[in-house]
Structure formats: structure tokens, C-alpha cells
N, C-alpha and C positions, 0 to 999 in steps of 0.2 A: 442761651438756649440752643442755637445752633450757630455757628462763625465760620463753619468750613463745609464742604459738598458731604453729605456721607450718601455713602450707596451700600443697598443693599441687596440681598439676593435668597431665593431661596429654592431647593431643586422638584421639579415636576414627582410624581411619584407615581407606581403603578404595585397592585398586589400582586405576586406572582403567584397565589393559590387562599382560596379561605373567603374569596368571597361569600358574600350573605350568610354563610356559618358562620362567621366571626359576629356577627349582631347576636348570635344563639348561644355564643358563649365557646365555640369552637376558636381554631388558633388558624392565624392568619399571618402570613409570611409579606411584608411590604418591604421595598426597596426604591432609594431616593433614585434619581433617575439624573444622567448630564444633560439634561435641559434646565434651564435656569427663567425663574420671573426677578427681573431688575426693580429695583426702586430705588429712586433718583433723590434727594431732600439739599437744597441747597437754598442760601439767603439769596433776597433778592435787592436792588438797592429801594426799592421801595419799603422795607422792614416789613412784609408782613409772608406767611410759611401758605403757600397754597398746595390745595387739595385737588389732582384731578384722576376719578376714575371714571372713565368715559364708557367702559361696560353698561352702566348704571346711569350713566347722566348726571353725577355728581361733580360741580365745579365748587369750592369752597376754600375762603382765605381768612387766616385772623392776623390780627398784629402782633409781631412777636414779641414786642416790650412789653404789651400788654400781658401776655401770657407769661414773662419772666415776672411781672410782679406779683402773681398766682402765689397764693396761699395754695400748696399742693398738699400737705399733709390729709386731706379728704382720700387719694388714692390710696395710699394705706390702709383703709379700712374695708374690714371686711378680708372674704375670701377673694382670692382672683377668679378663682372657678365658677364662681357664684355671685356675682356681682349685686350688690345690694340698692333697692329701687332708691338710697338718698343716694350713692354712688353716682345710679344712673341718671338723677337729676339733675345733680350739681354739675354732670359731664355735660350736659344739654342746654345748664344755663352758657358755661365757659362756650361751649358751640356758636350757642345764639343760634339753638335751630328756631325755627316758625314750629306752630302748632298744629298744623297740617302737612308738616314733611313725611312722607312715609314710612312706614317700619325699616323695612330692608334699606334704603338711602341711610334712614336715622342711624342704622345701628352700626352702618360702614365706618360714618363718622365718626360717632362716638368710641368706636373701636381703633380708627386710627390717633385718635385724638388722647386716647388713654395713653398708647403705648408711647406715643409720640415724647407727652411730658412725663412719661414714666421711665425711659432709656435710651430712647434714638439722640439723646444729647452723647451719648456716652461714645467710644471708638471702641471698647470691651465688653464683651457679654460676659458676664458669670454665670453659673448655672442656674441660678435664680431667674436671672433674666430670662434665662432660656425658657422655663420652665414658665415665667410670666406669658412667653408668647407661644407656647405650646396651649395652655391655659383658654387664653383668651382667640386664638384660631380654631381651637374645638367649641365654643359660644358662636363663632362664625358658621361652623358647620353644623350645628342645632337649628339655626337658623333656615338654611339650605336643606337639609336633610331630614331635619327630624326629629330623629334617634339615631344618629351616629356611630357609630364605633369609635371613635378618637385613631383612629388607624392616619388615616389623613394627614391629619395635622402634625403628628407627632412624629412621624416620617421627613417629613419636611421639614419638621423643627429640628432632630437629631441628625438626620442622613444616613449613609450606609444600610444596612438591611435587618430590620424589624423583625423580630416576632412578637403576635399581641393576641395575647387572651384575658377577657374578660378586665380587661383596663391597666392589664400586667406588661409592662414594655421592656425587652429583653434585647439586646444586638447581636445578632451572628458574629461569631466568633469568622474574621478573615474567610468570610464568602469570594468564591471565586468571580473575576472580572468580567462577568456574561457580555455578550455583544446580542442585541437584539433591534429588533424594529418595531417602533411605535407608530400603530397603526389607527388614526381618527377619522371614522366612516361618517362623520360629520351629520349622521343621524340623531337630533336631541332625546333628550328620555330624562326622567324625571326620576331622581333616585327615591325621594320619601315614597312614591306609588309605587317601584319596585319592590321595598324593603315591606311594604306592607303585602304588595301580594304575595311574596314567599310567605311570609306569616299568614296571610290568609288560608295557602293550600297547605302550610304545617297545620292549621287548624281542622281542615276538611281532610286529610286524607294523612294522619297524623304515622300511621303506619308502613308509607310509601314515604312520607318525606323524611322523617328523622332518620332511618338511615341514611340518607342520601345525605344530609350533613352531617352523619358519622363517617359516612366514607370521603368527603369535604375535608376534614380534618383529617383523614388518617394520608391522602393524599398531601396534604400540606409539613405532617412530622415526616414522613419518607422523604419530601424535597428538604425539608431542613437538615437531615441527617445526610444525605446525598451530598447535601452543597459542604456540609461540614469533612464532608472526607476529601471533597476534591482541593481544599487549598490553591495552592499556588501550580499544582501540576496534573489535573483533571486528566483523567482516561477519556477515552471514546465512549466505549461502554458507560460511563455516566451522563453520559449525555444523552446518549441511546435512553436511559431512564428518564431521565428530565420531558424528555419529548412524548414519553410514553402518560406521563404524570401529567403531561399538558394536553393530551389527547382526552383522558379520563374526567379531568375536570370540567374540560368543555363540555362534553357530553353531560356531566351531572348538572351544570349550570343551565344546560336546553332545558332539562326533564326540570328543574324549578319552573322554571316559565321564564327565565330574563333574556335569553334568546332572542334574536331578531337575523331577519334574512339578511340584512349586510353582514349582519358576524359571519354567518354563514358563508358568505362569499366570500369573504377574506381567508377561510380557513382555507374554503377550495382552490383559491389563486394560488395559496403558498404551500400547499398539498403537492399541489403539480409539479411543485418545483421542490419536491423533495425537505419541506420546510412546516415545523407544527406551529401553529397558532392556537390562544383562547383570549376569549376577552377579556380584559382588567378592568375591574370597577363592577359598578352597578347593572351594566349592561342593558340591554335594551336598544343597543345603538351603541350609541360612545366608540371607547377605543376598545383596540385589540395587539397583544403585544405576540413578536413572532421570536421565536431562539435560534438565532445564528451561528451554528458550529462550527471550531474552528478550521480554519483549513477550505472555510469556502471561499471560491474567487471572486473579488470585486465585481467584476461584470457578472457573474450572477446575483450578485444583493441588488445592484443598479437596474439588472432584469424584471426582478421581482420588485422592487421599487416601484418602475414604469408600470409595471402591470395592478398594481396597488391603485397606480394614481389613476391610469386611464380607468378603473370604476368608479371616479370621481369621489377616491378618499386622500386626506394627505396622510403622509409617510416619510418620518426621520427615522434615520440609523443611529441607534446613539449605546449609551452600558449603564449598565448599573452600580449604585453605590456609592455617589457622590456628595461629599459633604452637606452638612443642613444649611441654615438660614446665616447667613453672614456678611460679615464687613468686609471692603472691598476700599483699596486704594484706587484712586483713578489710573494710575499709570500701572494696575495689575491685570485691566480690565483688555479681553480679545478685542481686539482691532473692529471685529463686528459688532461685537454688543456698546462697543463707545461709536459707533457709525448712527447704531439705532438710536442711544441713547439722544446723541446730540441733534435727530428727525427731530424727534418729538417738540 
């Protein structure tokens, strides 16, 4: 079942235009991000594979002989997308959850516990595979969200930089290397209550908001096309647009409602210093990503850094476009993230 460490990874993501239009069926430009979440899986000498996500309060261990002598032919069946309720049984007996375990815990389990016997023995993903955890990380964000987009997941499951309309998942052709800062105003917000109020005032004021998610999308094909001409050798002047295109969206994202005064103040921090901002995601709080053009000097990102943090948000410098979910040799692994790994 498992005999050796396998590690795994998969990259943070941020949209760079199309939010909450892409729920309407608009097109939505996502990009995997060089920040990384690790996952660790190695035997233990006691034989058994435990579970701990500490987010959630979920500590959980089964025998691993046990689970090699598993009759798995049950996974098979059925759609992955769609996971069928004797699927979901027979995953909860192999669990051995209680009958009182919670939804959101239950279904963490259950979710690691599919993929676990379904491929994390393997050191190779095929695109099946891939496709398995594309698959089964948008069930995760149904969960979380709602009504989803699959934007999410499937970012992170592919990497490099997305386009997605209406469940269509496209890769930019050789998107340029952006440098930017991801900015978490550590304000919570609750994406299904967003995604419903934007639906909400599309329903009440149907004539003020559907344009505003037609000009959503028409803002989002101009940066795809933009980023498609600058390749490997970007002008000025394109950037010059990019910032312009990051200005407009923001603005269209206040006038939805997902807005909050921390976006706000992050815009105005890195305004001053000659630098555009909008939020990514759901908004309401969350993050907000800044474009860093080339040619600026260290000590000013490090300025503007400080000045991020001193409003008591955090703030990495990182680019975009980094490969999706994958396998990792221990001796391929930065010096830092085998520092972290071995805390834990």
C-alpha cells in the first residue's frame, strides 16, 4: 500500500479577472501560484497510515494490512464526479467513522481515504489520475462553497494559467512570468453568502448588473489576449494595460457588493507607491493580489511589503504559473519546506 515517504504538493491559486462572472457563465482567467501546500504520507513502524488535518480537528489512523486486504473493486464504480451513496457507504464502513461524526470532518475523510486507495500508492499520475483529483477536489469545494465554479480545483490540479467558462478548461498558451504580491487581509468572508448575493442584486437590479458581468468578461478576454502577445518579451505599454484592466475590475467587483474596507486599503497602500491592486477570489475580505512591473527595485517591494504588514495583513512576493499537484522526491524538496516538513 505504501513502503516508501511519498510527498506531495499542490500550488495556491489566485484568479486574475472573472471573478463571480465565471459562476454566470462568463470566462475567468486562473493562474496556479509558487506557493505550495505539502502532504507528507509515509509508513510508520507501527503499520497503520494516519490522518491529521488540524484545521478541522481531524486525527484519524487505520491499519495498513488491513486496508491491502480491501476488496477495492467498489471504487470503480460509479462516476468520480458524482460519487454514488453505496460508494459513500462502503467508504465509511472501510473508515470505521461513528454515526455522529460531522458532515464536513466525514467527508474530509472519506475524501482522503478514496484517493488514498485509489493512487497515492502509485509514484506516476496519468491523466486519469489527474483528472480523478480534479474530480473529487471540486466535491470538496461544493462542500465549502456551494455552487462552485471548478475554477479552484482544477487550477491547482493542472497549474500554469487557466481559462474557464462554463466547465470548459483551456491553458494559456506561454503566459508571461508575472511577479506579483499576495496580499491576505486576514478578514474571513464566507464565499457561498457572496456568490448568492451577487445573484441576489442580479436578480433585483437585473439591468445594472448584467452588464457589469459583461464588462467582467470583456475585461478578462482583453487580459487573455494581452498576456498572449507578451510571451517571453513583454513591453511596458502592456503592463501599462494589465494595471489598467486591474483597476477596472476592481471597481466592478465594489459595485457587485463583494467589497470590503480592507480591499480598500490595500489598494490605497500600493496606489501610493505607484502599484495596482484587486482582490482575488470571493472577496469580501480574503486576499488581494498586487502586479509588480518589471524593473522595480527591491527595496521598494520590501517598502511596500512593510507597509502591507504594518495594516496587519500578511504578504508574500511570489509569480505565477506553477506547476499543478505532484510528486516530490525528498531530496528535491527546498531546504525550507523539508525544515517545515520535519516540525510537524
Amino acid at each position: 500500500m505504501l513502503s516508501e515517504v511519498l510527498l506531495v504538493s499542490a500550488p495556491g491559486k489566485v484568479i486574475l479577472h472573472g471573478e463571480h462572472a465565471v459562476v454566470h457563465g462568463k470566462v475567468a482567467l486562473a493562474v496556479a501560484l509558487n506557493l505550495r501546500t505539502f502532504l507528507r504520507l509515509q509508513p510508520h513502524s507501527n503499520g497503520k497510515v494516519d490522518l491529521s488535518l488540524p484545521n478541522i480537528g481531524i486525527k484519524w489512523a487505520w491499519d495498513v494490512a488491513r486496508l491491502q486486504l480491501l476488496d477495492t473493486s467498489f471504487l470503480e464504480q460509479g462516476d468520480a464526479t458524482t460519487p454514488t451513496p453505496e460508494l459513500v457507504e462502503k467508504l465509511k464502513e472501510v473508515a470505521g467513522l461513528p454515526d455522529d461524526c460531522a458532515v464536513t470532518e466525514s467527508l474530509a475523510v472519506l475524501a482522503f481515504l478514496y484517493l488514498y486507495l485509489s493512487i497515492c500508492r502509485k509514484q506516476r499520475w496519468t491523466k486519469e489520475d489527474l483528472e480523478l483529483i480534479n474530480n473529487w477536489a471540486f466535491q470538496g469545494e461544493r462542500v465549502i462553497h456551494g455552487n462552485p465554479s471548478g475554477v479552484d480545483n482544477a487550477v491547482s490540479t493542472w497549474g500554469g494559467a487557466l481559462r474557464y467558462q462554463q466547465g470548459k478548461i483551456s491553458s494559456l498558451k506561454r503566459p508571461p512570468a508575472l511577479q506579483i504580491l499576495l496580499t491576505n487581509t486576514k478578514v474571513p468572508r464566507n464565499t457561498r453568502t457572496l456568490v448568492a448575493g451577487v445573484r441576489n442584486r442580479l436578480l433585483k437590479f437585473p439591468e445594472i448588473v448584467a452588464p457589469l458581468l459583461t464588462s467582467i468578461d470583456a475585461i478578462s478576454l482583453e487580459c487573455e489576449r494581452v498576456l498572449g502577445e507578451m510571451g517571453e518579451a513583454p513591453a511596458p505599454e502592456q503592463y501599462l494595460v494589465l494595471e489598467e484592466l486591474i483597476d477596472m475590475n476592481q471597481h466592478h467587483l465594489n459595485a457587485l457588493g463583494v467589497g470590503h474596507a480592507s480591499l480598500d486599503q490595500l489598494c490605497q497602500v500600493t496606489r501610493a507607491r505607484g502599484l495596482h491592486s484587486k482582490l482575488t477570489g470571493a472577496g469580501g475580505g480574503g486576499c488581494g493580489i498586487t502586479l509588480l512591473k518589471p524593473g522595480l527595485e527591491q527595496p521598494e517591494v520590501e517598502a511596500t511589503k512593510q507597509a502591507l504588514t504594518s495594516c496587519g495583513f500578511d504578504c508574500w512576493e511570489t509569480s505565477i504559473g506553477a506547476p499543478g499537484v505532484s510528486i516530490h522526491s525528498a531530496t528535491s524538496l527546498d531546504s525550507r519546506v523539508q525544515q517545515a516538513l520535519d516540525g510537524l
